[in-house]
C-alpha positions as CSV (number, residue, x, y, z in Angstrom):
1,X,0.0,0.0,0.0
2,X,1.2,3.7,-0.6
3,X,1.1,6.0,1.4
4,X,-0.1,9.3,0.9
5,X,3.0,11.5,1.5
6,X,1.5,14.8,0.4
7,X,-1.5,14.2,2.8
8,X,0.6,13.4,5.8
9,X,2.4,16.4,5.1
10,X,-0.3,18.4,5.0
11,X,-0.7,16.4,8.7
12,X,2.2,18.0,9.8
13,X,1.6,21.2,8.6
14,X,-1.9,21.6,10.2
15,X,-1.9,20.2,13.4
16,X,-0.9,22.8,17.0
17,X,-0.6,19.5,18.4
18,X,3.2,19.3,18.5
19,X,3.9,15.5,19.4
20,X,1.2,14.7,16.6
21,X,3.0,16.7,14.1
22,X,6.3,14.5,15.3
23,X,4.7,11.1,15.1
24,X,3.3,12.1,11.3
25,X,7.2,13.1,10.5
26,X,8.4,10.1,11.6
27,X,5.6,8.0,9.3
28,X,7.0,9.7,6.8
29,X,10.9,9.2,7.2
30,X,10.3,5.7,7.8
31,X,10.0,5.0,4.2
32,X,12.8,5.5,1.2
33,X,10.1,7.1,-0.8
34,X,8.9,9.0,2.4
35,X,12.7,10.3,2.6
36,X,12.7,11.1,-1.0
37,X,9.5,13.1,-0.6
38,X,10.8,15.3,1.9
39,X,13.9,16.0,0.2
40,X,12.0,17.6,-2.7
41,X,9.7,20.0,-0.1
42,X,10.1,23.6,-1.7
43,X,12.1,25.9,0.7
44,X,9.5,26.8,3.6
45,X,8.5,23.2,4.0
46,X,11.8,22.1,4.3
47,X,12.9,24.9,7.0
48,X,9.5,23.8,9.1
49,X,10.8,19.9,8.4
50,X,14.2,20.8,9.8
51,X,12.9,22.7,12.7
52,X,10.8,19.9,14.1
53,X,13.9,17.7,14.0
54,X,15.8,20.2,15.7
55,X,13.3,20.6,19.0
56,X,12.7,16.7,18.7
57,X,16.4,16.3,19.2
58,X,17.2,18.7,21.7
59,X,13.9,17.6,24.2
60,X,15.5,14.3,23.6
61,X,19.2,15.7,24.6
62,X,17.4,16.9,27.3
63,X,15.4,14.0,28.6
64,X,18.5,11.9,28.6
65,X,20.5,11.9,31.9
66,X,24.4,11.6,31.7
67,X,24.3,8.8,34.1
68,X,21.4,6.9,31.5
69,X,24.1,7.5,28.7
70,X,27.1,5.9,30.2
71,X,25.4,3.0,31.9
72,X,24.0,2.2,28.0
73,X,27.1,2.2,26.5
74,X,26.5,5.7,24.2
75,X,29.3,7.0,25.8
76,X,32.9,7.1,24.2
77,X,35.7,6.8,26.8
């Protein structure tokens, strides 16, 4: 089944619901052609793509404890 990349966009696009929008992203850039859809995103799309990534991985920076990293082994020595 294909998905409808353009749709889920539009997903992201729309919602105020921030972990929604997040969720839809990651539906997307699960799949080669989701990836390859997103790459071609006209200027403003892609700045709002890259700016959900950026406060998805800084809450995650955030919600990881340094003790958490070390005892997992994503720690270099």
């Amino acid at each position: 089944m294909t998905k409808d990349y353009q749709k889920l966009w539009k997903g992201v696009t729309s919602t105020i619901d921030e972990a929604r929008a997040v969720r839809t992203l990651v539906e997307i850039l699960i799949d080669k052609e989701g990836r390859t859809f997103v790459s071609r995103l006209d200027r403003k799309d892609a700045e709002l793509c890259i700016e959900v990534l950026d406060r998805v991985s800084r809450d995650l920076c955030l919600s990881i404890s340094p003790s958490h990293v070390v005892s997992s082994g994503h720690r270099r020595a």
